[in-house]
GUVEX-90598 format. One record per residue (C-alpha): residue in one letter; x, y, z. Coordinates in steps of 0.02 Angstrom, whole numbers, always signed. Example, Ala and Ser with C-alpha at 12.3 -4.5 7.8 and 13.67 -1.06 7.14 Angstrom:
<nodes>
+---+--------+--------+--------+
! r !      u !      v !      w !
+---+--------+--------+--------+
! a !   +615 !   -225 !   +390 !
! s !   +684 !    -53 !   +357 !
+---+--------+--------+--------+
</nodes>
This chain:
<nodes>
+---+--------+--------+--------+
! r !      u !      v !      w !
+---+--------+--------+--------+
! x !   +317 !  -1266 !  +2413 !
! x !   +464 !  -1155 !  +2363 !
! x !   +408 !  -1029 !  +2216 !
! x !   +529 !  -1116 !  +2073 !
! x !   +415 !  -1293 !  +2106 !
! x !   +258 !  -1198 !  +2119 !
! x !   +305 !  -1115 !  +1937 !
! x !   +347 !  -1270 !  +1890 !
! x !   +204 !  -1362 !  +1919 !
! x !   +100 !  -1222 !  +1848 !
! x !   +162 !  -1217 !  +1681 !
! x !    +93 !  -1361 !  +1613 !
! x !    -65 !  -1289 !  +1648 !
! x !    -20 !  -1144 !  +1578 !
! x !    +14 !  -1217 !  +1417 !
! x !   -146 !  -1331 !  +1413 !
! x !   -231 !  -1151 !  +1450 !
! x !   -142 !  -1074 !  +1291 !
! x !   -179 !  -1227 !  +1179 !
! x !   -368 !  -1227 !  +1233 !
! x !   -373 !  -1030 !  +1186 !
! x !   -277 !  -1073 !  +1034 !
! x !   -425 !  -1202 !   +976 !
! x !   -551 !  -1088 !  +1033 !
! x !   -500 !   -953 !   +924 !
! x !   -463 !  -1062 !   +762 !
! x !   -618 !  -1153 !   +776 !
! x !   -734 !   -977 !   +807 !
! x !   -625 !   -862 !   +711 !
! x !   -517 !   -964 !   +562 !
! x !   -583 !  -1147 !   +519 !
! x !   -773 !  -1118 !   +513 !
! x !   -722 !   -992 !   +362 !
! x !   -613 !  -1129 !   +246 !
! x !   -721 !  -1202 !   +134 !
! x !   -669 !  -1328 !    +21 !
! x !   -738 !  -1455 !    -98 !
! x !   -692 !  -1647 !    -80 !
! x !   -674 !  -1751 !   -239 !
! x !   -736 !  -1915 !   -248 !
! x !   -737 !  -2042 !   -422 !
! x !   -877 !  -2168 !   -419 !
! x !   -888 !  -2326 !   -521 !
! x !  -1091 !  -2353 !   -545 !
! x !  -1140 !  -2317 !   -711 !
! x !  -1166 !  -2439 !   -853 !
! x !  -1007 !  -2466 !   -975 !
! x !   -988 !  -2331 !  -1096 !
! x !  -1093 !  -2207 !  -1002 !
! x !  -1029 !  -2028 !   -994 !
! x !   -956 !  -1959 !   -825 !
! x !  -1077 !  -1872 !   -725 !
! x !  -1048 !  -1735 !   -598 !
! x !  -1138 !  -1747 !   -443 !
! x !  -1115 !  -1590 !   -325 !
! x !  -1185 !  -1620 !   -166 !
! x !  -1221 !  -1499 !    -21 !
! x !  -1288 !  -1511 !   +146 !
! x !  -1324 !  -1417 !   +294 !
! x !  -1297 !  -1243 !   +279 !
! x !  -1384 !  -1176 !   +403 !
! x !  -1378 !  -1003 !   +331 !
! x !  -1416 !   -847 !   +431 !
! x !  -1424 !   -700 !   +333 !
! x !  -1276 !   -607 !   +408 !
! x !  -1150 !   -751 !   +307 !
! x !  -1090 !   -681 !   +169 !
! x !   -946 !   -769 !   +145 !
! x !  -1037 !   -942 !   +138 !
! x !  -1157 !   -851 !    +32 !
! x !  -1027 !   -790 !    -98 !
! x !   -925 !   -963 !    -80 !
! x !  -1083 !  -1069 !   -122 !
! x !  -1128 !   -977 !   -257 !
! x !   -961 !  -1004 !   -348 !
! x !  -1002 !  -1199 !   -350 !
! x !  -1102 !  -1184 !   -506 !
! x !   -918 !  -1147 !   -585 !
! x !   -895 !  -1354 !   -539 !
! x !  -1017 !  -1369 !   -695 !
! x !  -1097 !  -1506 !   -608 !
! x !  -1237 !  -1609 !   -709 !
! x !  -1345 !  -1627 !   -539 !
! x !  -1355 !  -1540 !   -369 !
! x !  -1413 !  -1661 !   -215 !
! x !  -1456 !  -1545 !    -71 !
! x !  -1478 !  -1664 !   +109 !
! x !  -1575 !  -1504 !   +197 !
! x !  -1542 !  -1393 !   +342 !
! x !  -1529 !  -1254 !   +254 !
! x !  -1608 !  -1138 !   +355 !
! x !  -1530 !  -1096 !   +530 !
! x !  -1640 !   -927 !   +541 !
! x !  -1801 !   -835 !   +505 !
! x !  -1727 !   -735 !   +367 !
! x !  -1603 !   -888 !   +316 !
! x !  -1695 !   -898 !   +106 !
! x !  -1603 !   -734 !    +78 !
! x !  -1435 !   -800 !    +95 !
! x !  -1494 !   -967 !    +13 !
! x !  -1568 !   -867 !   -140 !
! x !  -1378 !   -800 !   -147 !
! x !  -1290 !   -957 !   -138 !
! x !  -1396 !  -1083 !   -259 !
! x !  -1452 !   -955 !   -392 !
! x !  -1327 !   -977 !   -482 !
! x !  -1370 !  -1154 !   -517 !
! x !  -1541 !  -1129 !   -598 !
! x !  -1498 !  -1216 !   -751 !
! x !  -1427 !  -1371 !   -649 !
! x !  -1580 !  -1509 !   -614 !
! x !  -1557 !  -1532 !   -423 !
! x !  -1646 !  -1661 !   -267 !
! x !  -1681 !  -1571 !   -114 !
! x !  -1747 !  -1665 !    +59 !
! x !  -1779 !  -1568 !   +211 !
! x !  -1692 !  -1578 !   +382 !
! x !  -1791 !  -1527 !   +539 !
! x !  -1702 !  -1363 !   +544 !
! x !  -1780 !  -1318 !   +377 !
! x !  -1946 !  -1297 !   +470 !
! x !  -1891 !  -1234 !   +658 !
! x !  -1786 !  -1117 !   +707 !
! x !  -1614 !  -1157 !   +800 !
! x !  -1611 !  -1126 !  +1004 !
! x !  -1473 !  -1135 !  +1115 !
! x !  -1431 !  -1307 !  +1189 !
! x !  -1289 !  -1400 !  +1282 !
! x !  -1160 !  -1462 !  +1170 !
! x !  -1109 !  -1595 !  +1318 !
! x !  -1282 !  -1671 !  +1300 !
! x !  -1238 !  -1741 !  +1113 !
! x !  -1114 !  -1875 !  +1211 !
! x !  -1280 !  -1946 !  +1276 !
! x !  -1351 !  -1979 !  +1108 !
! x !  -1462 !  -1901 !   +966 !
! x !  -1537 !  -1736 !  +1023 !
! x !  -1708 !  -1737 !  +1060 !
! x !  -1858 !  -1635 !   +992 !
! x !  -1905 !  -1455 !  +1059 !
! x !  -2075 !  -1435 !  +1011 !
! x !  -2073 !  -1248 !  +1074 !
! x !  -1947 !  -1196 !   +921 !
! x !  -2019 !  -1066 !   +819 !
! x !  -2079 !  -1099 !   +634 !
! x !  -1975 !  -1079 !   +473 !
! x !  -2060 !  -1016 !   +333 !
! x !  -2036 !  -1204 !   +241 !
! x !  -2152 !  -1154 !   +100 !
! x !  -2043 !   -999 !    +35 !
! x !  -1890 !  -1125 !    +34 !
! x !  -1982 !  -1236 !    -62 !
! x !  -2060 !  -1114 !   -201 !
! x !  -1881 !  -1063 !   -222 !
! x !  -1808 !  -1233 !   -246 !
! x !  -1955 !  -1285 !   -345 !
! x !  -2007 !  -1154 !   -444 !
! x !  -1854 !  -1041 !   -452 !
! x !  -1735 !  -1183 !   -499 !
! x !  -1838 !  -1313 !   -548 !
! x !  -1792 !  -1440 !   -417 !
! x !  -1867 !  -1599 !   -351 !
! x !  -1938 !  -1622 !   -184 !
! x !  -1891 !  -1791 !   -128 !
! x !  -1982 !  -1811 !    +38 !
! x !  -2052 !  -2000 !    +51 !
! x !  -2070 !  -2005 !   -123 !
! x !  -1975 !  -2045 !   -299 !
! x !  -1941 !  -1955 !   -459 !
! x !  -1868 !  -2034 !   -619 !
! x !  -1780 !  -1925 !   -752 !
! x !  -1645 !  -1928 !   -919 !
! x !  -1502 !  -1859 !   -881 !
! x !  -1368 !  -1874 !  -1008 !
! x !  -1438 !  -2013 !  -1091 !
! x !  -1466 !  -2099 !   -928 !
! x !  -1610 !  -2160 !   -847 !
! x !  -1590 !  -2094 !   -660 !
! x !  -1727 !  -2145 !   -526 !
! x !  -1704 !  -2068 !   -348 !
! x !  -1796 !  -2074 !   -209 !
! x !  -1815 !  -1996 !    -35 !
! x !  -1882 !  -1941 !   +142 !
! x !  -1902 !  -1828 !   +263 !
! x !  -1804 !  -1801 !   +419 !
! x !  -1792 !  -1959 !   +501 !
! x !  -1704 !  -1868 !   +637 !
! x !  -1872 !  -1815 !   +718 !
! x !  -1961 !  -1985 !   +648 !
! x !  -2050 !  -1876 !   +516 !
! x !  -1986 !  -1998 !   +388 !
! x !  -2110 !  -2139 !   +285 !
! x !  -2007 !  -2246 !   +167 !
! x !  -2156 !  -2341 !   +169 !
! x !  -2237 !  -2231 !    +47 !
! x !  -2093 !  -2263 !    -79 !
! x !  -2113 !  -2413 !   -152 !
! x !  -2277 !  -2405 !   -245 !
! x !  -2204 !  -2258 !   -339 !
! x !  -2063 !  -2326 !   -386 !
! x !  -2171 !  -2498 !   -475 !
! x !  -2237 !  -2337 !   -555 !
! x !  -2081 !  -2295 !   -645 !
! x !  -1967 !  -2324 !   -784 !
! x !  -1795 !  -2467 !   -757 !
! x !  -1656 !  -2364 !   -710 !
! x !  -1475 !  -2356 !   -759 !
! x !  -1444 !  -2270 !   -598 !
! x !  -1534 !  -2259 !   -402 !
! x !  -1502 !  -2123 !   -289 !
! x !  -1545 !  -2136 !   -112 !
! x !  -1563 !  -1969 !    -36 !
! x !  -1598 !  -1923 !   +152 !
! x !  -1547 !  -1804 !   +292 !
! x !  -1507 !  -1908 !   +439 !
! x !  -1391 !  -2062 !   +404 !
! x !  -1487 !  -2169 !   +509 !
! x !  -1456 !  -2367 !   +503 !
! x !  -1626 !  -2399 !   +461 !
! x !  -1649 !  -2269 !   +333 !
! x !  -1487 !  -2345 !   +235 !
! x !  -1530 !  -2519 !   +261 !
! x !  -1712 !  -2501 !   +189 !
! x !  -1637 !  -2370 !    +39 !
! x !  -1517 !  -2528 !     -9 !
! x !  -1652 !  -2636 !     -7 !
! x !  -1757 !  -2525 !   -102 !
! x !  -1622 !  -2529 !   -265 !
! x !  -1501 !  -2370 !   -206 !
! x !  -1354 !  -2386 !   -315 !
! x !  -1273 !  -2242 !   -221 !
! x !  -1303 !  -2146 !    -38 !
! x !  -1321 !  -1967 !     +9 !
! x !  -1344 !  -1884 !   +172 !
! x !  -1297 !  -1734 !   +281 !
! x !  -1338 !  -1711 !   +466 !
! x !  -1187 !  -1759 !   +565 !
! x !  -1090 !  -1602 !   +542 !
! x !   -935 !  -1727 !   +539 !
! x !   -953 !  -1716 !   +720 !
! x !   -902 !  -1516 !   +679 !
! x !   -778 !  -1531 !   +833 !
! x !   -645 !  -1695 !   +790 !
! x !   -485 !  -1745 !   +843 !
! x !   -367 !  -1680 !   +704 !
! x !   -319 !  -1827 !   +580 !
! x !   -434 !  -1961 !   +683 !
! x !   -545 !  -2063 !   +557 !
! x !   -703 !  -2073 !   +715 !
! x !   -789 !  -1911 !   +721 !
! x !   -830 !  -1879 !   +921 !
! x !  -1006 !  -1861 !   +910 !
! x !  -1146 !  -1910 !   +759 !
! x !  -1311 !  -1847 !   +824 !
! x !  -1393 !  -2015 !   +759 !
! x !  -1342 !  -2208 !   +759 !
! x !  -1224 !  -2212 !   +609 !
! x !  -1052 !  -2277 !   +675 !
! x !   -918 !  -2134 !   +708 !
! x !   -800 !  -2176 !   +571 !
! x !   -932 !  -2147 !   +450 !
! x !  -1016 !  -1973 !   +507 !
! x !   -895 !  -1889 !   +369 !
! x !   -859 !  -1928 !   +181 !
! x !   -845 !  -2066 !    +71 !
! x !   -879 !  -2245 !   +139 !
! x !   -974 !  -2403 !   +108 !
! x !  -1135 !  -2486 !   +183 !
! x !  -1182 !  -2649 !   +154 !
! x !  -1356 !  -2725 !   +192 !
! x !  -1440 !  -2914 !   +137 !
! x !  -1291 !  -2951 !    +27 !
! x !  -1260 !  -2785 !    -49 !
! x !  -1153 !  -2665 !    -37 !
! x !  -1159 !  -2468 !    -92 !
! x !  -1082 !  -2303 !    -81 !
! x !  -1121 !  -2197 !    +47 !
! x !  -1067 !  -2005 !    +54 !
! x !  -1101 !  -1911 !   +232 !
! x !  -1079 !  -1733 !   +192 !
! x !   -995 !  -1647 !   +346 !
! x !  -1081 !  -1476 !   +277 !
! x !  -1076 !  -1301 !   +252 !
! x !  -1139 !  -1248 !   +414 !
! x !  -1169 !  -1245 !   +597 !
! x !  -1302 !  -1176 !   +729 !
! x !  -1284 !   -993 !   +764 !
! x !  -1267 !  -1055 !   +935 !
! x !  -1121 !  -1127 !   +921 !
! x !  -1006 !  -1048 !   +798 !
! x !   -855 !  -1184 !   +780 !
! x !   -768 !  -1313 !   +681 !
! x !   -623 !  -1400 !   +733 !
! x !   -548 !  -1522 !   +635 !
! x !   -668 !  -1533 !   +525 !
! x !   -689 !  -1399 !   +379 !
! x !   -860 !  -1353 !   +302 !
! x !   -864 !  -1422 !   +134 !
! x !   -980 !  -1469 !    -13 !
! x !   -930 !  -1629 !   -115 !
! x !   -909 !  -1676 !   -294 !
! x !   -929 !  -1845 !   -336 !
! x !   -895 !  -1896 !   -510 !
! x !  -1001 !  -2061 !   -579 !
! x !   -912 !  -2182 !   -707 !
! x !   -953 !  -2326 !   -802 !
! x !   -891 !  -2483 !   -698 !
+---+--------+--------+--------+
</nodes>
């Protein structure tokens, strides 16, 4: 082969070379930085109900060396938002509650839901991304312990926020009646919706139900619609972190949900109804692997109206 058709036959290499490079080093170095909040308008509330302002957050994974998460969070309480919803992972290492302490003090005032992702209790390790094309990553009972209990006392007794693990709280909130309800990570099977229901005969009739969880499972939705959810929360997927730019599928979920629904604002419909359902592609990401692509970390505010 002459040297003009062996150049020639190299180049497009070449280029896919420099366009793999290029994504490399906007996904490490540029996108995992651009935080943004999403907007979302909601039609749940009874007529003539005031607006309320629902900032949810998921899955920061914070490590105490991120400042610039750190500082960004903290400027959400300027969203004035009636309620914080927090779907977990917020830890992604030992000394992770500093940086948390940072980024949600500034919302003591704000009455806030909090359930608890697995890495809020173990600490991160390296793994294969490849493997997540198989299916929901397994258990590594080896991980090391978070301090869970510190997290909590800050959540709870710090800002005054509501555990929601397998269990229900009801509250006022702007003249409404809110009921929301819980569990734990149903990623490692650590959730019991069963426990649920006998609180919530306990409670007052709502004027609104919030279904809050981690992982976005099917089963975990389908029994929260059942259960009265008048709007879905959840974090876990990452978005997929790594998607094809402008594609609606995410690549990857990490649980069963279907692809086109591991980010944002959608709809899930169960035994006749049909509900909201926001899948926060969160703040964060394993230390181990330091990328988004396509797929910005971001906190959501979703504004509830009458309908």
């Amino acid at each position: 082969m002459t040297r003009p058709l062996v150049t020639a036959a190299l180049a497009p290499l070449g280029v896919a070379g420099a366009a793999a490079v290029g994504a490399a080093v906007w996904g490490v170095g540029v996108e995992r930085y651009l935080f943004t909040v999403r907007y979302h308008a909601l039609r749940v509330l009874p007529k003539g109900a005031e607006p309320l302002r629902v900032l949810h957050v998921s899955d920061a994974h914070m490590a105490p060396w991120q400042h610039r998460k750190q500082e960004w969070m903290a400027r959400l309480a300027e969203l004035a938002p009636d309620l914080v919803v927090n779907t977990g992972d917020n830890l992604g290492h030992r000394d992770g509650l500093t940086g948390i302490r940072t980024a949600f003090s500034p919302l003591r005032d704000v009455p806030g839901l909090v359930v608890h992702g697995s890495n809020d209790y173990q600490e991160p390790a390296p793994r294969n991304p490849l493997r997540y094309f198989l299916g929901p990553s397994g258990n590594l009972p080896a991980h090391k312990h978070l301090d869970v209990g510190a997290l909590d006392r800050f959540f709870t007794d710090d800002l005054g926020w509501s555990i929601l693990d397998d269990t229900a709280v009801s509250f006022e909130l702007k003249g409404l009646r809110v009921t929301a309800f819980g569990v734990n990570d149903g990623h490692r099977n650590w959730d019991h919706p069963e426990l649920i229901p006998p609180i919530l005969e306990t409670l007052d009739a709502a004027d609104l139900t919030l279904g809050v969880m981690h992982a976005p499972y099917r089963r975990t939705l389908d029994t929260f619609i059942d259960l009265g959810a008048d709007v879905l929360l959840a974090g876990h997927t990452h978005g997929g972190q790594v998607r094809i730019p402008f594609s609606r599928k995410a690549l990857v979920s990490n649980c069963d949900i279907p692809l086109d629904q591991a980010r944002g604002l959608s709809e899930w419909t169960y035994d006749g109804r049909t509900v909201p359902l926001n899948v926060s592609a969160g703040l964060g990401h394993s230390i181990y692997a330091p990328v988004r692509f396509g797929c910005r970390p971001e906190a959501t505010l979703l504004t509830l109206l009458p309908r």
